[in-house]
Structures are given as structure tokens and as C-alpha cells.
Steps between C-alpha positions, in 0.01 A plus 500: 500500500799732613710416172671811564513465909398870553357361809784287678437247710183480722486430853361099537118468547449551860104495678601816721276718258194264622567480874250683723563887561522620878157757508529822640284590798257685281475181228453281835260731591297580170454112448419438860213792433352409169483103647265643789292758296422214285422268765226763572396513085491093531260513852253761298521239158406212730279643658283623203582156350669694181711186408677596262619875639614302793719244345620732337624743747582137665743360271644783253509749789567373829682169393757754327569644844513168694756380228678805552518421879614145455771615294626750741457282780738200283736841475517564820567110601785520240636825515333543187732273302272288297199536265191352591439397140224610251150568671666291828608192323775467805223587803537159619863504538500767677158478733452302766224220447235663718568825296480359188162335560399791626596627151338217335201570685491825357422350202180297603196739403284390239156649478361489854534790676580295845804332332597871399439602813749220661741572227525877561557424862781294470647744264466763719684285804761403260576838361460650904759247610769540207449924476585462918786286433666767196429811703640380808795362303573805336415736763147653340176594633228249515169679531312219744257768562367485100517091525260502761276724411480317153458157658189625697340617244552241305339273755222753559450505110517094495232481795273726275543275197434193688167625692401769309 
């Protein structure tokens, strides 16, 4: 391709480009926000039974920020020295089993809005426990205060959908 080697010779292929990137407090921060806004988007789509708005904020939306948070919680456990592979191929080498069914539970929705109900919980414990684990780690702010008041309305909102 070079016939005239105008380029010289190239560094080997390496996968540092791909390894996960250390966030900055405000990244940390912006994902940790938009995952419990949307929590709150998800509650309202259940609870009106719009399907199809609420998988939607479900799985383009929110499961964008949990991925996000697994990756930066693999970072953290490796000093951010590996790539988690495309769309998490290498989540279960780096998760612990519980986590990664936790993960996998994630994943177990269909159509009934109890299933979706039990799958946004455990997505919401999951990406509580790993966003704890990264801001402690790298010395950020974990709002506790906005995780609560999420989770209680989120129960309040479920308890309406159930008996109302």
C-alpha cells in the first residue's frame, strides 16, 4: 500500500484504543442522572401501560447508562487496563456471578408489565451497587439522596399499577 513508505513503520496493533476511559466526575455524574430521570419516564410508561415508550426508554436509554456503569466499574477493578469488548462481550470475565445474573436478569422483560417491573428493579440495584463502588473508588459524589427518592417512587408508582 505504502510502495513509496511515506508513512514508515507503524506501531503493532495494540487494544489500548478500546480499553475503558476513566470518567470525569461530571460524565459519572451526567450518566448517574439521566439513569434516574429515566427510571422516573419508565414508572410513568408502566404505569399508563404505554409498552412500547417504556421499552424503549428501557433498553435504548437506560441500558446505555447501565452498560456505561459496568464498564467503568471493570475500569476501576483494572485500573482501566482492558476493554470490556463490543456491547459487553467480556462482562462475564470481569463480573462476579451474582452480578452478572443480575445483568442477565436485566434482560428478562417480555410483554408483561410485572416482569418489567422485576427487571427494572434489578437494574436499578445493579446499577446502585456498581455507581457506589466507581465513586467511592475514584473519590466522587454519589447522590444517595436522588436514589432514594427514585426508588420510592418507583414503588409508590408500582403499588398504583398493581391496585389501581
Amino acid at each position: 500500500m505504502d510502495k513509496d513508505q511515506l508513512i514508515g513503520e507503524l506501531p503493532p496493533p495494540s487494544e489500548r484504543d478500546y480499553y475503558i476511559q476513566r470518567p470525569s466526575e461530571q460524565e459519572f455524574a451526567d450518566v448517574c442522572n439521566e439513569f434516574w430521570w429515566i427510571c422516573l419516564n419508565i414508572s410513568k410508561g408502566l404505569w399508563r401501560k404505554e409498552i412500547t415508550y417504556t421499552m424503549f426508554m428501557y433498553e435504548q436509554i437506560n441500558r446505555n447508562a447501565l452498560m456505561q456503569m459496568i464498564d467503568w466499574y471493570i475500569g476501576v477493578k483494572t485500573n482501566f487496563s482492558v476493554s470490556a469488548g463490543k456491547l459487553g462481550k467480556y462482562y462475564p470475565n470481569y463480573l462476579d456471578e451474582e452480578d452478572w445474573e443480575k445483568y442477565r436478569k436485566t434482560y428478562s422483560c417480555g410483554k408483561d408489565l410485572e416482569r418489567i417491573w422485576e427487571a427494572l428493579f434489578t437494574m436499578c440495584d445493579l446499577f446502585t451497587k456498581l455507581s457506589k463502588h466507581v465513586a467511592h473508588t475514584l473519590d466522587f459524589a454519589f447522590q444517595q439522596e436522588d436514589v432514594t427518592n427514585v426508588m420510592m417512587y418507583m414503588r409508590r408508582i408500582r403499588e398504583l399499577t398493581n391496585h389501581g
